[in-house]
N, C-alpha and C positions, 0 to 999 in steps of 0.2 A: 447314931446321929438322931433318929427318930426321939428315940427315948432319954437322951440325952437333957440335962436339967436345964431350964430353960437361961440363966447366967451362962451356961455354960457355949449352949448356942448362938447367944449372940457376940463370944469371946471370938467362937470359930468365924463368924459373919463378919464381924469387925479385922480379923487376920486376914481372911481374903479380899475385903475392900481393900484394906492397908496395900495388901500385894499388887493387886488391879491397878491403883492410883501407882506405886511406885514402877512397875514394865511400861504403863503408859508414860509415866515421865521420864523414863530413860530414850524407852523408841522415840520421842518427839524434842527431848529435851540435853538428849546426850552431846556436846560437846564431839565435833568429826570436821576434818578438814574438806573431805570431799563435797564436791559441788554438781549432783547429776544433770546433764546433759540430756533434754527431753530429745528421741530420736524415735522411728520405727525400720523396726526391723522386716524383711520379708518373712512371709509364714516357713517359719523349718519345714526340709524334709522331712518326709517319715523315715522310720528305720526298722520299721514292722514290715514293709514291700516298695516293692519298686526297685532305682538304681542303688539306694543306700541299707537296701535291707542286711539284714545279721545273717552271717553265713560264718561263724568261728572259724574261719582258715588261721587265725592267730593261736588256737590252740595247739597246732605241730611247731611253735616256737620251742626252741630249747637254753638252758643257760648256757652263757658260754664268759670263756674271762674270768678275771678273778671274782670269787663270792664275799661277800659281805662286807660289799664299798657300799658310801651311801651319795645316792644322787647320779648315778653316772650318764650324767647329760648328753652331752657330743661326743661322738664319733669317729673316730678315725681308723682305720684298715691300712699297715704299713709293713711289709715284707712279714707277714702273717701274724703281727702285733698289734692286738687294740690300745688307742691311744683313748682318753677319757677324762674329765673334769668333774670333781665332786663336791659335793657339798661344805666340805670341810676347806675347802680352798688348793687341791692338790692337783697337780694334773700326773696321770699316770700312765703307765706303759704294761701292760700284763698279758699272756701269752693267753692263745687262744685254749687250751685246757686250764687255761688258771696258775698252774703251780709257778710262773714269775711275775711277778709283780713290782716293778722300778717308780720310784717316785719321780718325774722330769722335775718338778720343781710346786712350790707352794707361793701360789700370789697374795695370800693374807687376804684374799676379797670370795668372789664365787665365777668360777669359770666354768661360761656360757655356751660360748660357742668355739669351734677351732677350725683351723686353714689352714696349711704348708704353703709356704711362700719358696719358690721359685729355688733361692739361694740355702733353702735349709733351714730357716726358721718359723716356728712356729709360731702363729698368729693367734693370739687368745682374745673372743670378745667377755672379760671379768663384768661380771653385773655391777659390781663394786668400786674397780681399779680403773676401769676404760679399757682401751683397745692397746693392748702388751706385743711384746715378741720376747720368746724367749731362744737363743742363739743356742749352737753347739757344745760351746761350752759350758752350757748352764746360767747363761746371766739372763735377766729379767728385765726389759726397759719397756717403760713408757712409751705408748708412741703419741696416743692421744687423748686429752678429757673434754674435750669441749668444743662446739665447731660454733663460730658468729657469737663469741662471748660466752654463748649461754653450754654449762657443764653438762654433763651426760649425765641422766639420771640416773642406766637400766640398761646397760650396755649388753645387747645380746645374742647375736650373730652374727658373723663375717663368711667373708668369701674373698680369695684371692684371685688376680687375673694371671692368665698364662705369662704374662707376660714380667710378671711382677711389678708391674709398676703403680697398679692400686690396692686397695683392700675397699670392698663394699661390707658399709655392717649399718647394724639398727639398734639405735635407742630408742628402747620401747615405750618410755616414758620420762621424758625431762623434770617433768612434775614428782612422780613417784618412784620412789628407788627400791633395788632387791626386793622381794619380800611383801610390795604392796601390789603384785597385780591385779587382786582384786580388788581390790579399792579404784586403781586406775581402768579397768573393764568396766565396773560399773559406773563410775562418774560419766565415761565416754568424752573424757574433753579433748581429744584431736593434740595429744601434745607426744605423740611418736614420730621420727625423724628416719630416714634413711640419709648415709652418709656415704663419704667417699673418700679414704686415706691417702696419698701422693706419696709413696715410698721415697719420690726424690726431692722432693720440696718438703716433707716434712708438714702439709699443711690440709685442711679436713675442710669439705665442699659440702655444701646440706645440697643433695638432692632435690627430696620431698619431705614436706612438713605434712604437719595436721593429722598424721594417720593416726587409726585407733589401735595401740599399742603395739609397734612395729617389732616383728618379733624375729622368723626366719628368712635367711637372703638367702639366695640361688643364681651365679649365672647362668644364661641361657647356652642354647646351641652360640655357636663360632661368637661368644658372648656380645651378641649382637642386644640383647637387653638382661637387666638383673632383674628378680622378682622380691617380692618382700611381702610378706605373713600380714594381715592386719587382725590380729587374734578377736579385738573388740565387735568388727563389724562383718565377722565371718567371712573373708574375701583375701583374695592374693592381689593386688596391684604391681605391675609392670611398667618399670622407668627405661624407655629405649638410649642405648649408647652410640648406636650408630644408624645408617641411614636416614631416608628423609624424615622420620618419624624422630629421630637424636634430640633428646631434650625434653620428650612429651611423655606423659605416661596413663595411663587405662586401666581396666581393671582386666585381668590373667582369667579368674573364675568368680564367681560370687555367688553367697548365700551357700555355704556351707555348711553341712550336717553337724558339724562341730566345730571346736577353739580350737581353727591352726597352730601350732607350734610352730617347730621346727621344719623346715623345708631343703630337700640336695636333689640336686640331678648327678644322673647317670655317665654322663658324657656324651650321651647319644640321641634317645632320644625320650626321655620319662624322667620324669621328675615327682619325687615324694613328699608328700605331707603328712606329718606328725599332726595326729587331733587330739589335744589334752584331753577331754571329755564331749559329749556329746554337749548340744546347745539347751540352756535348763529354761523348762516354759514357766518360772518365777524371772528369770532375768530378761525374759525376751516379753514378755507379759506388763514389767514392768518400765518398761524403757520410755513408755511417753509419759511416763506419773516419776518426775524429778523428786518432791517429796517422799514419794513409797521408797524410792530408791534409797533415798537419804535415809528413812526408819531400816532397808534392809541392811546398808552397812551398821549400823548400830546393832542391830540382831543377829551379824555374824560376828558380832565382837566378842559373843557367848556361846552361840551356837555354832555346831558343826557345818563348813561349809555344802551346801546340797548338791554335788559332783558326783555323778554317776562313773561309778568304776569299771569304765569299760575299755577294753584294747582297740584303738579305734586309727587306721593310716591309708591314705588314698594316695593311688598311682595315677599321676596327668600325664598324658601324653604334650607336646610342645605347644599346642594351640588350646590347651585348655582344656581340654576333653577326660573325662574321666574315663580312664582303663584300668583300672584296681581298686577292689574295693574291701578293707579285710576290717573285722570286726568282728569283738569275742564281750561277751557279757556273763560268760561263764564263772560260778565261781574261782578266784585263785588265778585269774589272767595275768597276761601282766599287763599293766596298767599304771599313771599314765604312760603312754607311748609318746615321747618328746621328742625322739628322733630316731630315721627312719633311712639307713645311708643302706646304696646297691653297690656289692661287690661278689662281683664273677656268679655264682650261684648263689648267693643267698643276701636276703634282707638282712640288714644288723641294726638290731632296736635299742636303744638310748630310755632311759626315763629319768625322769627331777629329782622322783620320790623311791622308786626301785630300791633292792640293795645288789642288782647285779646287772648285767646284760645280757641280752638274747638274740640269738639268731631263727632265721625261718626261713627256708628252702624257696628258693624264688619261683621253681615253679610251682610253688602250692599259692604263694600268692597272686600268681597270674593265670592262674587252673580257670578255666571257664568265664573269661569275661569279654567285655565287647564295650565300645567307645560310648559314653552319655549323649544324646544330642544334644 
C-alpha cells in the first residue's frame, strides 16, 4: 500500500469512500417498517454472580425422542410419548428412545404451542393458522383468527382449563407475524394480546393488550390466575380469574436475566421459564435511541443476529420467587431452550432451533438452590 503508485492509491481511497457513503446510506436510508418505541429498561442482572450466575447444570441434559426433527418447539409427555411441533408445519408423536415417530397431522403454518383439552383434543397455538384443534380422528379445524376484528398476528401459546371450557393463549404480535420477532422486540410497540377461547360459544375475549410480545401462558395453582411471557420487556405479567383481585392483572416477576419464551407449571407448585437467550447489552443499550434502533434493524438485515448461545431456564415457585436457576454456555449446549415442561423426574427441553429434544434429571436441576428475595 505504502509503495503502491500513487493512481493507484487514490483508486483504493476513492473505493472506500464509495463504500463508507454507501453502509451509511443503507443504515440511515434503508426502507423498514419498524417503528422503535423509545423505552428504558432496568440494569440486567449479571450472570457472572449472584442469583443468575452460570453454574452448567444444563450439561447432564441428554437427547431423547426422535433425532433430526427441526424445531421441536412444545412439549408434551403422554403415556411415555413425546408429542412436538416443528418447523416444517408437523405436529408429531415419537417414542421416548426415538425409533417411533407418527405424524398427528401437518397444519401448513408453524405449530407453537400445545394443550390437551379435557375431551381429547389437541389444542395447537399455529404462529401462522391461529388457534386449531385437532380431534381423534385426525381432522384439523379452526377454532380461531381474530378477537375484536383485529387478526392474530403470532399465535403462540395456549393453556387449557380443567375444566375444558376455555383455552388461554397469546398473540405475540398483531403487527408482526412468524418469523419477525425481532423486528417486533425491537420496535417495542405494545401490540401483544393475551386471549381467551370459550369452547362453548365459539367466541375469543382479549384479556390484556399492549404487552411486549406475548409469548408463554401458564395456569396457575387451582387456576386461580394465568400468567403470560412478555419476551420484549423481560417480565411475566399475571391476569387474576378469580377472587377479588378477577379482572386485574400485575406483574408475576420482572427484569429478567433473559428473553422469556415459553412458560408451564407443574401442577403443584413451580413453574418454568424458557429464556431464549441471555438479554444483549446492544438491545438494552439502545432502547431509549429509537433511531439507533431503527439503523440496528437495517444492520441485522445482513448481519448475524448478536444471540449469545447459551442454555438458559428458571424455576419460580407460585409467588414469583426464583428456585432454579440452570444455565450452560458451554460449547455444543443445547440451546436455544424454548421450552421447559416437568414431568415425574425429569425436565423436558423443547427448542425453535434444535434438531432434537432433551431431557435433564430434575434433581440436578433443583441440586442446591434456595428462593431469590
Amino acid at each position: 500500500m505504502k509503495n503502491a503508485p500513487a493512481p493507484r492509491r487514490v483508486k483504493i481511497r476513492h473505493l472506500v469512500l464509495v463504500l463508507v457513503i454507501a453502509i451509511a446510506a443503507f443504515l440511515l436510508l434503508m426502507p423498514t417498517k419498524v417503528q422503535p418505541v423509545s423505552w428504558t429498561p432496568a440494569t440486567a442482572p449479571s450472570l457472572s454472580d449472584g442469583a443468575y450466575s452460570e453454574n452448567q447444570k444444563p450439561k447432564a441434559a441428554e437427547k431423547v425422542g426422535a433425532a433430526d426433527i427441526a424445531g421441536p418447539e412444545a412439549l408434551l409427555l403422554e403415556e411415555g410419548f413425546l408429542i412436538s411441533g416443528l418447523h416444517d408445519g408437523r405436529v408429531i408423536r415419537t417414542s421416548l428412545d426415538g425409533k417411533i415417530l407418527d405424524v398427528l397431522t401437518d397444519t401448513g403454518g408453524r405449530p407453537l404451542g400445545l394443550a390437551r383439552h379435557p375431551d381429547g383434543r389437541l389444542i395447537i397455538a399455529d404462529g401462522i393458522k391461529g388457534l386449531l384443534a385437532l380431534d381423534a380422528q385426525g381432522q384439523l379445524a379452526v377454532l380461531t383468527v381474530e378477537a375484536d376484528g383485529l387478526p392474530f398476528g403470532f399465535t403462540d401459546d395456549v393453556a387449557v382449563d380443567t375444566t375444558g371450557r376455555y383455552a388461554y393463549f397469546s398473540d405475540a404480535s398483531s403487527r408482526w407475524g412468524y418469523g419477525k420477532d425481532g423486528e417486533a422486540i425491537i420496535e417495542h410497540g405494545g401490540d401483544g394480546r393475551l386471549l381467551r377461547y370459550d369452547f362453548q360459544t365459539g367466541k375469543t375475549e382479549l384479556l390484556l393488550d399492549r404487552l411486549e410480545f406475548a409469548n408463554g401462558v401458564a395456569l396457575g395453582p387451582n387456576e386461580a390466575f394465568v400468567l403470560v411471557n412478555e419476551t420484549g420487556a423481560y417480565r411475566i405479567s399475571r391476569y387474576w380469574l378469580t377472587g377479588a383481585r378477577a379482572g386485574t392483572h400485575d406483574v408475576f416477576i420482572d427484569n429478567l436475566p433473559g428473553l422469556p419464551d415459553n412458560l408451564s407449571f407443574n401442577g403443584s407448585d413451580r413453574f418454568w421459564v424458557a429464556l431464549y437467550a441471555p438479554r444483549s447489552p446492544l438491545l438494552d443499550g439502545t432502547a431509549g435511541y429509537p433511531y439507533l434502533r431503527k439503523m440496528l434493524v437495517r444492520a441485522l438485515m445482513v448481519l448475524p443476529k448478536p444471540i449469545e448461545k447459551r442454555a438458559f431456564a428458571l424455576g419460580l415457585d407460585t409467588e414469583g420467587k426464583v428456585v432454579a436457576n440452570l444455565q450452560d454456555n458451554s460449547s455444543g449446549n443445547y440451546s436455544p431452550i424454548t421450552t421447559v415442561r416437568e414431568y415425574g423426574d425429569w425436565l423436558y427441553l423443547g427448542s425453535l432451533k434444535a434438531s432434537n429434544m432433551a431431557r435433564l434429571p430434575l434433581s440436578q436441576a433443583m441440586q442446591g438452590v434456595s428462593a431469590v428475595e
